[in-house]
N, C-alpha and C positions, 0 to 999 in steps of 0.2 A: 532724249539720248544725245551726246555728244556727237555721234554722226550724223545725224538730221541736220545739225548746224551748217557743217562740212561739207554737206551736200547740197543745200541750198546754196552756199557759196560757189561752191565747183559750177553749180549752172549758172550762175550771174555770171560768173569767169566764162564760161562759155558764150554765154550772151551777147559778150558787150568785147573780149579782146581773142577769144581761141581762134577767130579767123586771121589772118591777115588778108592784104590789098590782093592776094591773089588769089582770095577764097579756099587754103589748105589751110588742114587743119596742123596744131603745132602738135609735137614729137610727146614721146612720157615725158622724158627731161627738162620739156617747159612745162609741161606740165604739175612736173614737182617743185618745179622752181617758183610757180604761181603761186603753188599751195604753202610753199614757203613765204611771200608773200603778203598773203592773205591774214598771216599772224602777224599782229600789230604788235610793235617796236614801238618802244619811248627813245627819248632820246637817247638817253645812256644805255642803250640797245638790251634792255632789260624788258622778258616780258610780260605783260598785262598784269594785274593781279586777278582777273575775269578769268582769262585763258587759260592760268596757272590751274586753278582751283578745277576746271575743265580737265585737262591733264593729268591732274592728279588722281581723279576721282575714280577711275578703273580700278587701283593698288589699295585704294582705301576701300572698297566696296569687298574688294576680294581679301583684304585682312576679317575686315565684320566676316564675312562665311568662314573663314578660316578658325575665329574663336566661338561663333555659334558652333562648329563641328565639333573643338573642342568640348565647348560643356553638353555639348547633347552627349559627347563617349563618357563624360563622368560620370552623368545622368544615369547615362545604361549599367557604369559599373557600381553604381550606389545602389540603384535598383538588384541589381544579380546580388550585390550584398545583402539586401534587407530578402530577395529571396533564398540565400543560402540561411539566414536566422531564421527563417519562417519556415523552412524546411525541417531543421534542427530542433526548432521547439515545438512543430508536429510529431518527429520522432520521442522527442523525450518526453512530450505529453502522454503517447501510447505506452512507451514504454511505463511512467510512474503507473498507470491505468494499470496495466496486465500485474506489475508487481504489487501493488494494492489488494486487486482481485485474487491474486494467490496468498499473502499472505496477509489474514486478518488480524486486528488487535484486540486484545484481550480487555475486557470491560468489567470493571471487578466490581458488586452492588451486596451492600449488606443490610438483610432482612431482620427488623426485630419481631419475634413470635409468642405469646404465650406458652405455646405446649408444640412439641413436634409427635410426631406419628411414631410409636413405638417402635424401637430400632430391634430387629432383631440379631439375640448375643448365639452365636452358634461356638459352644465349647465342646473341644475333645477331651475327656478325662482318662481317657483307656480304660484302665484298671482302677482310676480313683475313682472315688464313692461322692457323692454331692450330698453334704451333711444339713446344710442349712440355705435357704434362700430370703431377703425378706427386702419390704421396702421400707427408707426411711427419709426423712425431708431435714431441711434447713442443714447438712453438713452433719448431724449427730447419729453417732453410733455409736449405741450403749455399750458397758464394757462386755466383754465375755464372759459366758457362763458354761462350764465343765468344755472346752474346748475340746475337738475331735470327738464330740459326741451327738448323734442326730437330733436335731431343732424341727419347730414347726415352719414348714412352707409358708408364705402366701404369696407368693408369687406365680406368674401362669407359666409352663416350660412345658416341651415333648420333646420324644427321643425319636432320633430317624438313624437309621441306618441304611448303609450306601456303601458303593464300590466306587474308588476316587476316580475322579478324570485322565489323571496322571499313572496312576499302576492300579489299572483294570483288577488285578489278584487280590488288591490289600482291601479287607471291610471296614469302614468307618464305623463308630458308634457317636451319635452328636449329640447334646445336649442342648436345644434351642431353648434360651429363654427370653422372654417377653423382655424388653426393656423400659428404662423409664420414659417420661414422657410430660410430665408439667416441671417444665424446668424455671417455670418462676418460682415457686415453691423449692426448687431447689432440691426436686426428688433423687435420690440414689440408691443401688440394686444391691446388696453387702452378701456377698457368697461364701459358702465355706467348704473346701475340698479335703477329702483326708483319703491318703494311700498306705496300705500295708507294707507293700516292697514293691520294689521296681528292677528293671536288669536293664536298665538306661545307664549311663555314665553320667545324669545330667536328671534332675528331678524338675519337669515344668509343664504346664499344660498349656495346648495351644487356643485359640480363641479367636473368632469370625465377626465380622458384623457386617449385615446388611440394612436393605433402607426399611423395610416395614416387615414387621412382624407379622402381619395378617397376609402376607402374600405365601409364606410358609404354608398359614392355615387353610386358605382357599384353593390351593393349588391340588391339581389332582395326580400328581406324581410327586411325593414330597422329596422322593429319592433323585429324582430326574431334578429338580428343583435346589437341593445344596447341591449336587455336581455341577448347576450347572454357577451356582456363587461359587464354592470352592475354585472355579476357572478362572472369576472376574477378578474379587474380591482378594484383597493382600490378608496375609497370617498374619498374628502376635502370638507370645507368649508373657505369660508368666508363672516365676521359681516359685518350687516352695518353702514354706519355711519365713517368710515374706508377707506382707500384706500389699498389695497392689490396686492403687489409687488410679482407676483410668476415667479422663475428664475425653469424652467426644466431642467434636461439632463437624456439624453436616457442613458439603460443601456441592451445591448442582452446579454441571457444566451441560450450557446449551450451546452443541455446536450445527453446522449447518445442516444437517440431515434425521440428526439424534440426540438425545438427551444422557447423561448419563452420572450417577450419585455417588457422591465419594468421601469413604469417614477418615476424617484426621482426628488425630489424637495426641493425647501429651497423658504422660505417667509418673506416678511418686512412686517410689519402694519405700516402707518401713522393715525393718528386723521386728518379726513375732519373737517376745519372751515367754518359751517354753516352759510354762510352772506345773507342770503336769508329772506325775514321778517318772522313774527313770524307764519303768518296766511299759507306760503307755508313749514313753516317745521314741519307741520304732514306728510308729504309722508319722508319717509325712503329711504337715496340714500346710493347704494352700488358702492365701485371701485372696479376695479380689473385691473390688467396688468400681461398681460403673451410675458415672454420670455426665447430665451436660456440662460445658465448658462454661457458656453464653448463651443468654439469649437469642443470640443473630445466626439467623443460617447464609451464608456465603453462595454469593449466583455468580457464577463467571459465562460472559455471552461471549462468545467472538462475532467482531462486530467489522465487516468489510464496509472501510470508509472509500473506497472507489467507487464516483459519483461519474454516473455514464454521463448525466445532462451536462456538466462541467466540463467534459471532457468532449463532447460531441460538441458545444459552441464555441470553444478553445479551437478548434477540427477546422470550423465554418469561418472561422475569422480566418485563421491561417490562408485555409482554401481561395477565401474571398481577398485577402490580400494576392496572391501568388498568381491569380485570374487576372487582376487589375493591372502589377507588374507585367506578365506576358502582354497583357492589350498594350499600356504601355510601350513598351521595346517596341512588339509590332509596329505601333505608328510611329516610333519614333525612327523604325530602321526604313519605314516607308520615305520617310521627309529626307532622310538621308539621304536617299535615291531621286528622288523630285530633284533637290539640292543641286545632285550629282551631276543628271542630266542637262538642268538649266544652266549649272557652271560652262559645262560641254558647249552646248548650244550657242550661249556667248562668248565663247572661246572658239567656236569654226566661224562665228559669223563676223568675227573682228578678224582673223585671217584670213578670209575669202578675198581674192583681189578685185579692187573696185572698178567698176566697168566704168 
């Protein structure tokens, strides 16, 4: 330390001139006059380059802490930064999670089938008469023969009757019938309806479909059974006077608790030409034909892509940076204070006056 020097000097001054011949000691004022002195002079009263670099070296010592403090506060404020980001993309990590988890994406998969499970066709005719039913394959249907007059079945169908979901009063009468069902073959159901009169404004029959025919048959309330399709399940219709081309395809939706089957559909109209004389065309003939669309039955999943593991080590990094940061500061606000103190310390003991 520069004062050791100083001091060893002040006792040789002591030693060898502080007395004089009368053995008193000299005043502070020679005494600073000594210590003036004691620094060596060149000729051209310029001092040392030794003693300079002595002198100097307090102001240079206390600049170096002075720019160490400064980067330790940039430190601390690049750190606070990188923990304000790491806080930020803990928050927007949870938050993509929770919006993820509520709302899933839909996963659209198409099935190619040989044959599906006979769909059952529930028609309301009211007052119309169900003249013919039959199956036939590859697209062909033979032409007509005495039109509006009863044909041979072979088709499977039953009648249920029922009190609707919607108005308890009114009695259903339903015509279930069996659907096709080898649709590579390219099977379709050709129906033929005919009405005497109607007090409608509007001549049409309406018409149901559910997912399996055999769920009708097995059920042991068949009545409790369409009320409870008529609840689920959407109406159609079709006019008479018309032939009606209906092409179905299945469509299951698995969502996260339940599963649940749904028929889409696309429809042609033709205009029936009435060749029948004038006196049998008061009765009202309706067509219809129903068949598959495609092959492929359509699965839609919803599928939550919120990945907890991703998201819980995404958590751990964060976490694990934001721990290290605080350790950080902590020692770094500690050495600040050491610093602080030691600054202090060499600062009262260079102003203490020297005995």
């Amino acid at each position: 330390m520069p004062r050791t020097g100083s001091r060893s000097s002040y006792q040789q001054f002591n030693d060898d001139d502080y007395y004089d011949d009368e053995g008193n000691g000299q005043s502070q004022d020679s005494f600073d006059e000594a210590e003036e002195d004691l620094v060596p002079v060149e000729s051209d009263g310029n001092v040392t380059r030794g003693d300079n670099m002595n002198l100097n070296s307090p102001p240079m010592r206390f600049s170096k802490t002075c720019v160490k403090n400064v980067f330790t506060v940039l430190l601390i404020f690049i750190y606070l930064l990188l923990t304000a980001v790491a806080i930020f993309l803990a928050y927007q990590t949870i938050s993509d999670f929770l919006n993820k988890l509520h709302q899933p994406v839909m996963s659209v998969n198409y099935k190619e089938v040989d044959s599906f499970s006979p769909p059952g066709i529930a028609l309301f005719p009211d007052n119309a008469e169900l003249l013919s039913c039959k199956h036939h394959y590859h697209h062909y249907i033979p032409p007509l023969v005495d039109p509006g007059t009863p044909h041979e079945r072979d088709c499977e169908f039953t009648e249920v009757t029922y009190f609707g979901p919607f108005s308890a009063q009114k009695k259903k009468r339903a015509v279930v019938v069996r659907g096709p069902s080898d649709v590579k073959n390219k099977e379709l159901i050709f129906m033929q309806f005919s009405q005497n009169e109607t007090h409608e404004d509007f001549s049409a029959i309406s018409y149901m479909l559910f997912a399996k025919f055999s769920d009708l048959i097995e059920s042991a309330n068949k009545s409790d059974f369409m009320r409870d399709c008529e609840r689920n399940y959407s109406m159609w219709t079709f006019s008479g006077g018309f032939r009606t081309w209906v092409k179905m395809s299945l469509v299951k939706t698995s969502g996260r608790n339940n599963e649940a089957t749904e028929f889409r559909q696309e429809s042609g109209v033709v205009k029936f030409n009435d060749k029948r004389q004038e006196s049998e065309q008061t009765d009202q003939l309706f067509f219809v034909v129903f068949e598959w669309r495609d092959p492929y039955m359509q699965e839609i999943r919803l599928i939550v892509t919120a990945n907890p593991w991703s998201s819980v080590g995404i958590l751990c990094a964060v976490f694990m940076a934001l721990f290290k940061a605080a350790n950080f500061v902590k020692l770094t606000i500690q050495w600040i204070i050491k610093m602080r103190k030691r600054h202090l310390k060499h600062k009262v003991r260079e102003l203490n006056p020297i005995s």
